[in-house]
KEFITOR-195724 format. One record per atom (N, C-alpha, C): residue number from 0; residue in three letters; atom name; x, y, z. Coordinates in pm, 1 decimal, decimal comma. Example, Ala and Ser with C-alpha at 12.3 -4.5 7.8 and 13.67 -1.06 7.14 Angstrom:
KEFITOR-195724
+------+--------+-------+----------+----------+----------+
: baba : torvex : torlo :        x :        y :        z :
+------+--------+-------+----------+----------+----------+
:    0 :    ALA :     N :   1319,0 :   -569,0 :    780,0 :
:    0 :    ALA :    CA :   1230,0 :   -450,0 :    780,0 :
:    0 :    ALA :     C :   1320,0 :   -330,0 :    780,0 :
:    1 :    SER :     N :   1285,0 :   -225,0 :    708,0 :
:    1 :    SER :    CA :   1367,0 :   -106,0 :    714,0 :
:    1 :    SER :     C :   1290,0 :      3,0 :    787,0 :
+------+--------+-------+----------+----------+----------+
This chain:
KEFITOR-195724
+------+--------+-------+----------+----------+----------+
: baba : torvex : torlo :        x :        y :        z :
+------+--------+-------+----------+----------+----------+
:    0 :    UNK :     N :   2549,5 :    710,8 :   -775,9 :
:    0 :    UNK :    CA :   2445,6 :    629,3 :   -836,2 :
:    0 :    UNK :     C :   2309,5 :    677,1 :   -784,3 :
:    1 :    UNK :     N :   2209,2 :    695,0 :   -876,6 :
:    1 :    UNK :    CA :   2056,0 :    754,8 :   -806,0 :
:    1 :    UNK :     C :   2014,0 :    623,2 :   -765,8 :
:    2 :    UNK :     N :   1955,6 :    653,0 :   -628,4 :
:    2 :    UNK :    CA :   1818,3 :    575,1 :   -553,9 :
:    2 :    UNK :     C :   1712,9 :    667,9 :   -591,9 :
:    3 :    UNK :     N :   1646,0 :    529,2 :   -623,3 :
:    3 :    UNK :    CA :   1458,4 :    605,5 :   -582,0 :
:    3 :    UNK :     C :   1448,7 :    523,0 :   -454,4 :
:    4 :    UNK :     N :   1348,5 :    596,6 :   -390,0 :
:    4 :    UNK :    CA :   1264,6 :    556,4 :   -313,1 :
:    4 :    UNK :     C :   1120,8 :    548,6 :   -331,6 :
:    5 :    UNK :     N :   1082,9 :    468,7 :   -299,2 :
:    5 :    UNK :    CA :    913,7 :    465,2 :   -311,5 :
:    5 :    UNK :     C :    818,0 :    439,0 :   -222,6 :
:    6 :    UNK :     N :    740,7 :    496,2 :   -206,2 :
:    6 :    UNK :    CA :    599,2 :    476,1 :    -81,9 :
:    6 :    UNK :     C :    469,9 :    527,7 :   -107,1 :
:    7 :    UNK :     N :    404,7 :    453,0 :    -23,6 :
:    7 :    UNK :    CA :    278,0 :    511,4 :    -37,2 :
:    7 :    UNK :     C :    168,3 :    409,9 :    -88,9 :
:    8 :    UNK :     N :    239,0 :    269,0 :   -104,4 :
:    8 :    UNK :    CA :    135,2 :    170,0 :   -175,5 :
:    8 :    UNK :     C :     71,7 :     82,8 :    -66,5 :
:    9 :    UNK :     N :    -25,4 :    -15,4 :    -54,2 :
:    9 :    UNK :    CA :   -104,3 :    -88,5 :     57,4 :
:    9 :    UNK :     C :   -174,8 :   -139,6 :     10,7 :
:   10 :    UNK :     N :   -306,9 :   -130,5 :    110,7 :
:   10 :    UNK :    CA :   -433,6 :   -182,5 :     60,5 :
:   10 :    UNK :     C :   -562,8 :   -104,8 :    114,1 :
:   11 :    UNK :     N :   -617,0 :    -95,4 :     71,7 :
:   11 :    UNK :    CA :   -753,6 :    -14,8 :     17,9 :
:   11 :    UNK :     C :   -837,2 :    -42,6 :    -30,0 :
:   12 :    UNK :     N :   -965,5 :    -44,0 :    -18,5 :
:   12 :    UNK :    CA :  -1102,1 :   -100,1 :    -46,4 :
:   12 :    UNK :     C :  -1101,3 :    -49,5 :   -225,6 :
:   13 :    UNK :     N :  -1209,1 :    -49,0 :   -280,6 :
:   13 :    UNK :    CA :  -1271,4 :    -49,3 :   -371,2 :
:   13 :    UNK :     C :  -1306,4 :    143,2 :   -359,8 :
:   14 :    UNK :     N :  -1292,9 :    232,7 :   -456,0 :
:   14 :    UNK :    CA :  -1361,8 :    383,1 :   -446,4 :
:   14 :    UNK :     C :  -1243,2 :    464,1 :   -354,3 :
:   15 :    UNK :     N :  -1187,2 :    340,0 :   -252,2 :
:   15 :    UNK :    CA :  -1053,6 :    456,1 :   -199,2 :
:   15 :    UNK :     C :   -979,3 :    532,8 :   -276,9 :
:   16 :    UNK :     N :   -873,2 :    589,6 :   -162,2 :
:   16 :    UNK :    CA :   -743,6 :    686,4 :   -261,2 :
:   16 :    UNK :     C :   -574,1 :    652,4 :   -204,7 :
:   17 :    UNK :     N :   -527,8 :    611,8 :   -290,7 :
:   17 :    UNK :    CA :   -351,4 :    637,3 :   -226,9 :
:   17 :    UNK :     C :   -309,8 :    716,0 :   -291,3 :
:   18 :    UNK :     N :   -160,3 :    795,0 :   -225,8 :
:   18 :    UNK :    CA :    -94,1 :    877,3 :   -285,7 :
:   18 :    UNK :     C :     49,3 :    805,3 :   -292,5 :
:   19 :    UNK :     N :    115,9 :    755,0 :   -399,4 :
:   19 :    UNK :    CA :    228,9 :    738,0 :   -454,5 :
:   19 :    UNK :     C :    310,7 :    826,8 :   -419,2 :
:   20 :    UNK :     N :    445,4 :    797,0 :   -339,9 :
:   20 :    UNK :    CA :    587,2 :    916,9 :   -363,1 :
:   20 :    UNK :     C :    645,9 :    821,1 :   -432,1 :
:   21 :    UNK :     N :    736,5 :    865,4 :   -458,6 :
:   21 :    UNK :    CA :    936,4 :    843,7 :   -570,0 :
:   21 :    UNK :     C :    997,3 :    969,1 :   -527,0 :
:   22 :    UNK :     N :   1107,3 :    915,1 :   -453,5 :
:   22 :    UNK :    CA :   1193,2 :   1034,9 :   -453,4 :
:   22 :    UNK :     C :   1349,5 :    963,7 :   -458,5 :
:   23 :    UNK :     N :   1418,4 :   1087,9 :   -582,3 :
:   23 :    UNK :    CA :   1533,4 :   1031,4 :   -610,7 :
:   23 :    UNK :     C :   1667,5 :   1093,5 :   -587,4 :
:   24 :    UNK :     N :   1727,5 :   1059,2 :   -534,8 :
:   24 :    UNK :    CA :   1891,4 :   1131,5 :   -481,4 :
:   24 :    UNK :     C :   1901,8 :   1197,2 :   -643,6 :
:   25 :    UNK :     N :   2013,7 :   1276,9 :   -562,5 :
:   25 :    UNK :    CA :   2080,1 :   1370,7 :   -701,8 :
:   25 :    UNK :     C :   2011,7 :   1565,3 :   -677,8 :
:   26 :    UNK :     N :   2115,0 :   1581,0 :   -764,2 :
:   26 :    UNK :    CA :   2116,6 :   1752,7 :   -755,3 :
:   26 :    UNK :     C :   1966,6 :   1802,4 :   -791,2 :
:   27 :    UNK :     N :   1874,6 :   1924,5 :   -737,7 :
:   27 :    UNK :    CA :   1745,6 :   1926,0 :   -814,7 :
:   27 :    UNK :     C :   1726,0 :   1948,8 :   -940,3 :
:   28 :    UNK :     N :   1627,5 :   1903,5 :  -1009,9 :
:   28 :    UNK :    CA :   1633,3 :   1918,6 :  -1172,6 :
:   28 :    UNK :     C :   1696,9 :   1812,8 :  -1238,3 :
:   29 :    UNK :     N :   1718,1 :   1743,0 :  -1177,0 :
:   29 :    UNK :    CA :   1807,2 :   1644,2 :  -1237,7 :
:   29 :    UNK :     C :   1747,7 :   1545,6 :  -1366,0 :
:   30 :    UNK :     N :   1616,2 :   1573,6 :  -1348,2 :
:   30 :    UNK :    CA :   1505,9 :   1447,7 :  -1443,7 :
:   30 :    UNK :     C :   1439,1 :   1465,7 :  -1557,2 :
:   31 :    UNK :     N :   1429,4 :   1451,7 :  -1640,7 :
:   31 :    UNK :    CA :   1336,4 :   1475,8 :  -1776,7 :
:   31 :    UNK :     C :   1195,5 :   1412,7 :  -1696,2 :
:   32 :    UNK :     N :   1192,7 :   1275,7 :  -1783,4 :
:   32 :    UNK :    CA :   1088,7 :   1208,4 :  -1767,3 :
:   32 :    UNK :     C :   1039,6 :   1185,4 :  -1648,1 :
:   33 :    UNK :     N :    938,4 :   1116,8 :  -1590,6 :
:   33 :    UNK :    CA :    936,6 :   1057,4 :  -1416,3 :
:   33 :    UNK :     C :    788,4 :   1009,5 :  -1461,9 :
:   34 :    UNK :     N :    780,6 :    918,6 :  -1441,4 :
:   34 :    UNK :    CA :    648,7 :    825,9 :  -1470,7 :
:   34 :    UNK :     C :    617,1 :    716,5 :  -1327,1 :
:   35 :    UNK :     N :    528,9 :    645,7 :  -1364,8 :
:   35 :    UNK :    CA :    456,4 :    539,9 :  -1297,8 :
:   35 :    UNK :     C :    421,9 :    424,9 :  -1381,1 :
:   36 :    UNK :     N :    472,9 :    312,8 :  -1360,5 :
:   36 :    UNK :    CA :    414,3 :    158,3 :  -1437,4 :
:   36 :    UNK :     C :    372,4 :     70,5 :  -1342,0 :
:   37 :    UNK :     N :    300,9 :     34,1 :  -1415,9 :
:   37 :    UNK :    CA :    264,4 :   -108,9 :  -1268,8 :
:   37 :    UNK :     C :    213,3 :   -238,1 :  -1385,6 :
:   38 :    UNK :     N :    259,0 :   -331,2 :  -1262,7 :
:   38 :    UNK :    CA :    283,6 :   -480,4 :  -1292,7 :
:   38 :    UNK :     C :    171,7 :   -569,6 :  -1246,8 :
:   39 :    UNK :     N :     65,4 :   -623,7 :  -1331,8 :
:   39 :    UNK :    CA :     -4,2 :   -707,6 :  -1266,7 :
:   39 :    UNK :     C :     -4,0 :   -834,8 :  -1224,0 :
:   40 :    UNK :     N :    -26,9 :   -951,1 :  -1142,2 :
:   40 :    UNK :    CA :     11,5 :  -1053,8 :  -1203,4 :
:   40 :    UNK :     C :    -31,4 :  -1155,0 :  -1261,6 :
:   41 :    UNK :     N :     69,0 :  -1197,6 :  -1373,6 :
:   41 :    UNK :    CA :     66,5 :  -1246,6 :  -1486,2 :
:   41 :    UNK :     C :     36,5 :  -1175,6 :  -1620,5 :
:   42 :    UNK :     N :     43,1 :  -1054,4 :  -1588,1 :
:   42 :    UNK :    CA :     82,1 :   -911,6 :  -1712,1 :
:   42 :    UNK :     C :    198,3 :   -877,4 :  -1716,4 :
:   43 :    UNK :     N :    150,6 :   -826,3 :  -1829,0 :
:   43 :    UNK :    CA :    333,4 :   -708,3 :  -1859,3 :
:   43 :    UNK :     C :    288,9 :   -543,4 :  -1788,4 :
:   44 :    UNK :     N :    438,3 :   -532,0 :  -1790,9 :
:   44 :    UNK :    CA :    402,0 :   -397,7 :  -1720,7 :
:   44 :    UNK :     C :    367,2 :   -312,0 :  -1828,6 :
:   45 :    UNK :     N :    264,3 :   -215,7 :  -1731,4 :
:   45 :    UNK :    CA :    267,0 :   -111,4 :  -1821,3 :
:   45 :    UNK :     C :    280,7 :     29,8 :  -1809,4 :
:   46 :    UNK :     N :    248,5 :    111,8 :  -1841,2 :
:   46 :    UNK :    CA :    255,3 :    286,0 :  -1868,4 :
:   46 :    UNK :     C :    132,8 :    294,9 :  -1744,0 :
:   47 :    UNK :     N :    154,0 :    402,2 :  -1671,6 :
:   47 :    UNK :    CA :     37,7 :    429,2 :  -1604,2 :
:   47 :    UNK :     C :     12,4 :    584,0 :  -1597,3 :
:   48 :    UNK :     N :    141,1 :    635,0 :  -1603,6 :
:   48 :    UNK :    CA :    139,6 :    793,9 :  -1638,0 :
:   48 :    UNK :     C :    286,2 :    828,3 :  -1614,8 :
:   49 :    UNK :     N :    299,3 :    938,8 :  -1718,8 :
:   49 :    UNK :    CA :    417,7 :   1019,5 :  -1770,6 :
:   49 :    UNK :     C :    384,5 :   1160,1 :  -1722,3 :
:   50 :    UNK :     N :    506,3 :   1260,0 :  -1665,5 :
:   50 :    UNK :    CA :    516,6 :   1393,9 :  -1688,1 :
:   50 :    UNK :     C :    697,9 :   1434,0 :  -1725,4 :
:   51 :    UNK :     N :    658,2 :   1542,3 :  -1793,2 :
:   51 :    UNK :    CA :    809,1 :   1575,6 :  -1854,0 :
:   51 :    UNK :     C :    843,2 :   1646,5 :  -1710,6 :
:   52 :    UNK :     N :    980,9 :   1723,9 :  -1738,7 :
:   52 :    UNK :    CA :   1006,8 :   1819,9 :  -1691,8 :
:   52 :    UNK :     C :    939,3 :   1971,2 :  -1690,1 :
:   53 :    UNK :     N :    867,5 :   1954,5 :  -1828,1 :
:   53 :    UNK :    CA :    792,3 :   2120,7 :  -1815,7 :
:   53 :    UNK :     C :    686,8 :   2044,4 :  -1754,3 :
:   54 :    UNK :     N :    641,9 :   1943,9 :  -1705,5 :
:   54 :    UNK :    CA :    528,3 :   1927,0 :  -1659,2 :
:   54 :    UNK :     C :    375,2 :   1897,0 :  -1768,2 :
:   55 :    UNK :     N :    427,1 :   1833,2 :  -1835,2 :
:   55 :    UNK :    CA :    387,4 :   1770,4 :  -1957,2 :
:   55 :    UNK :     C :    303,9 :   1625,9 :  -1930,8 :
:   56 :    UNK :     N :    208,1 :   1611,3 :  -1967,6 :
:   56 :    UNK :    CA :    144,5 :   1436,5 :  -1859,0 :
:   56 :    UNK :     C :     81,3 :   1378,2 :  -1935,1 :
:   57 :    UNK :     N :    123,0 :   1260,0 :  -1932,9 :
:   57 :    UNK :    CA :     14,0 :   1144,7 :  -2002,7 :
:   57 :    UNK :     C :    -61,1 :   1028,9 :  -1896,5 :
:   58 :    UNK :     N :   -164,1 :    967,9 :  -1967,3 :
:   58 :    UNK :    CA :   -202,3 :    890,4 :  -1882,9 :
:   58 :    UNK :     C :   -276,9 :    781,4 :  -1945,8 :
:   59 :    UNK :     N :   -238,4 :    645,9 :  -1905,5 :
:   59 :    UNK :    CA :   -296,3 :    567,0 :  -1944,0 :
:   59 :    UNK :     C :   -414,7 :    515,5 :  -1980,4 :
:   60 :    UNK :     N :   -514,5 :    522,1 :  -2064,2 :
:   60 :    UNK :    CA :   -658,8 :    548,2 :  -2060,9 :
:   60 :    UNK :     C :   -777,3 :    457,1 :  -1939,9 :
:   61 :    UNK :     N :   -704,0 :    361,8 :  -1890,7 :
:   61 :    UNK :    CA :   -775,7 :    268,4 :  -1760,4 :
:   61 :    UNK :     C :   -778,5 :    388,9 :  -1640,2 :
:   62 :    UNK :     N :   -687,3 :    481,9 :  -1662,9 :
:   62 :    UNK :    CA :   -712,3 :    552,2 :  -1543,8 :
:   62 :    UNK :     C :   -715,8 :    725,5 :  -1535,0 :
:   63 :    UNK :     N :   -757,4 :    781,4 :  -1690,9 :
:   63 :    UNK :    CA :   -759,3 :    911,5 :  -1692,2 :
:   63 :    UNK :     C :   -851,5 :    964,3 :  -1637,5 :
:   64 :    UNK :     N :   -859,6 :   1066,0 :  -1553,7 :
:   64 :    UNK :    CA :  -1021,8 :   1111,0 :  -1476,2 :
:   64 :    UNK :     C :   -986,7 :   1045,7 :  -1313,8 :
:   65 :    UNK :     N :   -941,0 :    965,8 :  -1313,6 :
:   65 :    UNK :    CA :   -907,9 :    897,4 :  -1157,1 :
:   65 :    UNK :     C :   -755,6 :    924,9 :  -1076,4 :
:   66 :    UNK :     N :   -660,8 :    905,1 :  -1155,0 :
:   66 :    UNK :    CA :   -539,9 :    907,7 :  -1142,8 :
:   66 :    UNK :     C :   -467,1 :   1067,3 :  -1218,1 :
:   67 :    UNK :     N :   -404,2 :   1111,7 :  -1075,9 :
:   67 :    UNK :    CA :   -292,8 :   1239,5 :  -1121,5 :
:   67 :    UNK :     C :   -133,2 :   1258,0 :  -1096,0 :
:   68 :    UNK :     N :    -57,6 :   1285,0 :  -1189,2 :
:   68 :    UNK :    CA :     76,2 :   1287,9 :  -1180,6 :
:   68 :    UNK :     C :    110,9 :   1446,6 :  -1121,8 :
:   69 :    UNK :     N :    169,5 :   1409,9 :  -1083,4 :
:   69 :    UNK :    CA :    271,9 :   1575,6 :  -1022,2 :
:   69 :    UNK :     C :    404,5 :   1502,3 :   -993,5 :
:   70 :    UNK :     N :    492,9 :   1642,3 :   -970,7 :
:   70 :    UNK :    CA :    644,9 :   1640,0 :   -972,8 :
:   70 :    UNK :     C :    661,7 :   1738,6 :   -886,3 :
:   71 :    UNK :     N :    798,3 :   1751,9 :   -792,6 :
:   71 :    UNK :    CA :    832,3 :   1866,9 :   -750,9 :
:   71 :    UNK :     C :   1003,0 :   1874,0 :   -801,8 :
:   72 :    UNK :     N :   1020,1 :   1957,1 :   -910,3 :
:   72 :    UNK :    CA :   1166,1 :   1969,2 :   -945,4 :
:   72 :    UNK :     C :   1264,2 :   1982,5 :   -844,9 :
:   73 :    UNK :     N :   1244,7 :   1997,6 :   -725,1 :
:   73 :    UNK :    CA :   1333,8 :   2078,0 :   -650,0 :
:   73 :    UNK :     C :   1411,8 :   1967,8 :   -517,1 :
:   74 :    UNK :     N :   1287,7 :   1899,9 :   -545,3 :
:   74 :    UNK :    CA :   1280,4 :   1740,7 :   -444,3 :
:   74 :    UNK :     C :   1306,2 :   1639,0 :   -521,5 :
:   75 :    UNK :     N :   1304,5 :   1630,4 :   -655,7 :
:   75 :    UNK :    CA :   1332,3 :   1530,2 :   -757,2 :
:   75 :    UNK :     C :   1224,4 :   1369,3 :   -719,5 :
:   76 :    UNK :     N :   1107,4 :   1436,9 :   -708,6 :
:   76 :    UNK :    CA :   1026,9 :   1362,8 :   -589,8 :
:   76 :    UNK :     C :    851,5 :   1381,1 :   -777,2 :
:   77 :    UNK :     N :    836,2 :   1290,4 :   -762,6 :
:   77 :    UNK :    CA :    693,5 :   1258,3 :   -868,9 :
:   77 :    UNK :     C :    579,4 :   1134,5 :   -790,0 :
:   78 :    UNK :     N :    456,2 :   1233,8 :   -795,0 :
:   78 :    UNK :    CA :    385,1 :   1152,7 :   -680,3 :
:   78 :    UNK :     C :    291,3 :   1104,8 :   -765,5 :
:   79 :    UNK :     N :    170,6 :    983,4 :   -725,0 :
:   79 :    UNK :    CA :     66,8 :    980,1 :   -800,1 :
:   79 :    UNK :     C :     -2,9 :    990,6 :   -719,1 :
:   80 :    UNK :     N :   -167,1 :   1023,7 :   -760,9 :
:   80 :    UNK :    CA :   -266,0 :   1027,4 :   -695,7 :
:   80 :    UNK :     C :   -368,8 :    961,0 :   -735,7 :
:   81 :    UNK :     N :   -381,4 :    852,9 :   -644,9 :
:   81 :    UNK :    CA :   -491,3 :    811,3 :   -724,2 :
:   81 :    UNK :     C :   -610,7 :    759,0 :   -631,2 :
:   82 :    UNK :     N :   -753,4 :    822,2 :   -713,3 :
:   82 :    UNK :    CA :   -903,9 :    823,4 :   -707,9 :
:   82 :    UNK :     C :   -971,0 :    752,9 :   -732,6 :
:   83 :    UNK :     N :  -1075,8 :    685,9 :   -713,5 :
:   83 :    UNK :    CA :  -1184,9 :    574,7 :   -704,6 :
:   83 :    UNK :     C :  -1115,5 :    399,1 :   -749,2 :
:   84 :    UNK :     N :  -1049,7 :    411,7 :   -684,3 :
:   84 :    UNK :    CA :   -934,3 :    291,4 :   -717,8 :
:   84 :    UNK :     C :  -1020,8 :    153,8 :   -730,6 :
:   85 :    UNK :     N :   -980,0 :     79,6 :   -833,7 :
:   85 :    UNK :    CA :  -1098,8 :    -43,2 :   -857,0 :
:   85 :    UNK :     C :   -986,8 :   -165,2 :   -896,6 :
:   86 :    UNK :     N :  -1077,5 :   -297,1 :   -837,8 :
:   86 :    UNK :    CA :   -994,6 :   -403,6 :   -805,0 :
:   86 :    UNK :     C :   -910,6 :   -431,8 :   -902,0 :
:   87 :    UNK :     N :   -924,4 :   -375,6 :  -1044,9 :
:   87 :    UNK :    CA :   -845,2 :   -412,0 :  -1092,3 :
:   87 :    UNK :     C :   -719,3 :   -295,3 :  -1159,9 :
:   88 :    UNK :     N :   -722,6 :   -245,6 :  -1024,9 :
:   88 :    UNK :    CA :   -590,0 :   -125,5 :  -1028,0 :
:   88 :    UNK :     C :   -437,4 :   -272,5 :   -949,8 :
:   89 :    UNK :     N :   -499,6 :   -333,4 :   -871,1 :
:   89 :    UNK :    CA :   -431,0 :   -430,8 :   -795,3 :
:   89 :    UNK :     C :   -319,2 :   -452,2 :   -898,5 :
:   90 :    UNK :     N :   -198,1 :   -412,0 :   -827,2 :
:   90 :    UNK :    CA :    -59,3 :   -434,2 :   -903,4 :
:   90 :    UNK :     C :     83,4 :   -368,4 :   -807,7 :
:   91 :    UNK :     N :    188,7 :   -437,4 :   -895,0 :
:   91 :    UNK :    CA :    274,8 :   -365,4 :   -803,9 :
:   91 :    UNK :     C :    342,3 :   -211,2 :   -885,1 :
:   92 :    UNK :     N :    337,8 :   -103,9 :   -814,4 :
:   92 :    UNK :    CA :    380,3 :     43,2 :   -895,8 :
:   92 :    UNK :     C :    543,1 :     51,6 :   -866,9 :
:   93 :    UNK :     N :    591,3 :     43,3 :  -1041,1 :
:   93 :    UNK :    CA :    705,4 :    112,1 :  -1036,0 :
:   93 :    UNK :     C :    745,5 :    215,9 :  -1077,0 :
:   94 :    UNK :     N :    790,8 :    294,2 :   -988,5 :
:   94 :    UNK :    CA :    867,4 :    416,5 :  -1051,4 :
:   94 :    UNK :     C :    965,1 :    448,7 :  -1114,9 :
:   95 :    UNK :     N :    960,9 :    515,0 :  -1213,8 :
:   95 :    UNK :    CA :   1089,8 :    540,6 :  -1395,9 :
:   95 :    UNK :     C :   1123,9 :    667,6 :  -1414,8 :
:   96 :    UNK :     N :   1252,3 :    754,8 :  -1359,0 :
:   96 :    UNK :    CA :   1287,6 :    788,3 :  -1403,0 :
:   96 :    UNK :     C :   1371,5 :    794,1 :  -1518,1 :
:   97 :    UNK :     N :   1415,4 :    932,9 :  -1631,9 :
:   97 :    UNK :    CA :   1534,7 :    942,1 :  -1692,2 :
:   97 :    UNK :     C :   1630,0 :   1070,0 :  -1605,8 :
:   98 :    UNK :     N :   1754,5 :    995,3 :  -1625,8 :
:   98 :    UNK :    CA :   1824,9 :   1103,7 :  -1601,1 :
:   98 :    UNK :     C :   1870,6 :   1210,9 :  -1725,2 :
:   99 :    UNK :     N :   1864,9 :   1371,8 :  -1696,9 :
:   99 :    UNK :    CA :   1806,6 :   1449,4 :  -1763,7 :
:   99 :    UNK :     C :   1982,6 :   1483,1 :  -1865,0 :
:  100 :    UNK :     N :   2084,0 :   1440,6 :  -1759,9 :
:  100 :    UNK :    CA :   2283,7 :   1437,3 :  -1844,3 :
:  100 :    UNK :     C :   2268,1 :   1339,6 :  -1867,4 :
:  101 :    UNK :     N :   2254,8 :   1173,9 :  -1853,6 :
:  101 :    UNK :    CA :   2316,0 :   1105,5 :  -1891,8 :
:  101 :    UNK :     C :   2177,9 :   1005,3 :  -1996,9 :
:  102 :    UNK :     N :   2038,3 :   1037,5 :  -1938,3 :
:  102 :    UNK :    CA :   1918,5 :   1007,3 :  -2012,1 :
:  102 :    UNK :     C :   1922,3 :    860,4 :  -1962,9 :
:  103 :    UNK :     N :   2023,4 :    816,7 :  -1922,2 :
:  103 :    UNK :    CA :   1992,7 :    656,1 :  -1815,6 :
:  103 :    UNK :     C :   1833,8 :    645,9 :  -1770,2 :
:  104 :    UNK :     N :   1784,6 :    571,0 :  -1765,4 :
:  104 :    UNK :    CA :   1671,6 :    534,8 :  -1693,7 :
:  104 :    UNK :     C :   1704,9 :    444,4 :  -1578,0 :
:  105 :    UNK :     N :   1624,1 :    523,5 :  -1498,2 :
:  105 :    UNK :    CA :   1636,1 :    449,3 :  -1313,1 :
:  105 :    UNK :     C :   1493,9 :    387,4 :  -1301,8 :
:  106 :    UNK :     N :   1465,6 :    263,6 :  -1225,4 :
:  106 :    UNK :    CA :   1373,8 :    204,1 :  -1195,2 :
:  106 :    UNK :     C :   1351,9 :    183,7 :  -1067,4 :
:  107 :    UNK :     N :   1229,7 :    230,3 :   -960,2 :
:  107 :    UNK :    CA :   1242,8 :    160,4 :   -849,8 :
:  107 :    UNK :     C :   1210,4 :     39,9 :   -798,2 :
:  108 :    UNK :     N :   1214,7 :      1,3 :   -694,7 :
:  108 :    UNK :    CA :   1171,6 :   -161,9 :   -657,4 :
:  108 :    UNK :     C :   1035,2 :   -187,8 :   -655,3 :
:  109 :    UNK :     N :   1001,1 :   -105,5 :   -688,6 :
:  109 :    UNK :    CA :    821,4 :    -95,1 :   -648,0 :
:  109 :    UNK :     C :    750,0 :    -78,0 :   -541,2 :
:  110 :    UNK :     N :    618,5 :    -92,7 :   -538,5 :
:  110 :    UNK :    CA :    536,7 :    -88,3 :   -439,6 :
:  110 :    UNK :     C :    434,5 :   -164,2 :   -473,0 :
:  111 :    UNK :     N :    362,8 :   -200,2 :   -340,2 :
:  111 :    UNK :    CA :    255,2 :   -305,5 :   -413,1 :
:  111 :    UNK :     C :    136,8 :   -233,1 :   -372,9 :
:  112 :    UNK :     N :     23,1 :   -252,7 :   -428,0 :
:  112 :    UNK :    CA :   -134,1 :   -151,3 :   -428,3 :
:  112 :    UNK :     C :   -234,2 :   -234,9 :   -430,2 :
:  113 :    UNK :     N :   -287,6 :   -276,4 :   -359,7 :
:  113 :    UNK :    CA :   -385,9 :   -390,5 :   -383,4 :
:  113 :    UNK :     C :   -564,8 :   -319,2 :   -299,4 :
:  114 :    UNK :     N :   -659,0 :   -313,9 :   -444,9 :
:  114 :    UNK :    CA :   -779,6 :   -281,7 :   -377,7 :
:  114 :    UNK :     C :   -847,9 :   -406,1 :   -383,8 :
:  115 :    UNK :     N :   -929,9 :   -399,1 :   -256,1 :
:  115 :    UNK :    CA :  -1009,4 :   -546,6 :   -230,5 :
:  115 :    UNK :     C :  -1085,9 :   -490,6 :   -126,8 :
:  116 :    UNK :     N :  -1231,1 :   -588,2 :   -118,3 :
:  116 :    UNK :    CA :  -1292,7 :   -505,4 :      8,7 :
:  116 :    UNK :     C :  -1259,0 :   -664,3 :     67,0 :
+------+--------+-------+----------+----------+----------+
């Protein structure tokens, strides 16, 4: 069964930066998709950024220019990066894989990200 793991979320002022990991058991290569959603509260979750396997990326328009996706195929590991972070980034980030044989989607438990000065 794949675990993700996830880290890298806290708290951070206003203009800071965190870096998001996910890293997921299993053979390398194992993933198509590998994204980032986050949950606000009393929102629905949403999309925060996508990369394929060729390394293909989308990004949610609240955070294009601030926020970057990367992957390392080999670690089965998709990080985010994210830049001038503003209070209303405050949410909890989950990480979504697909698996690339069976196309299952894995979810992690999240992380929580909260900017505030």
């Amino acid at each position: 069964q794949v675990q993700l793991v996830e880290s890298g979320g806290g708290l951070v002022q206003p203009g800071g930066s965190l870096r998001l990991s996910c890293a997921a058991s299993g053979r390398p290569y194992s993933f198509n998709l590998m994204g980032w959603y986050r949950q606000a509260s009393g929102k629905e979750r949403e999309l925060v950024a996508g990369i394929t396997s060729d390394y293909v990326t989308n990004y949610a328009d609240s955070v294009k220019g601030r926020f970057t996706i990367s992957r390392d195929n080999v670690k089965n590991t998709v990080y985010l990066q994210m830049n001038s972070l503003k209070n209303e980034d405050t949410a909890v980030y989950y990480c979504r894989v697909v698996d690339a044989y069976t196309y299952l989607e894995i979810w992690g438990q999240g992380t929580l990200v909260t900017v505030s000065s």
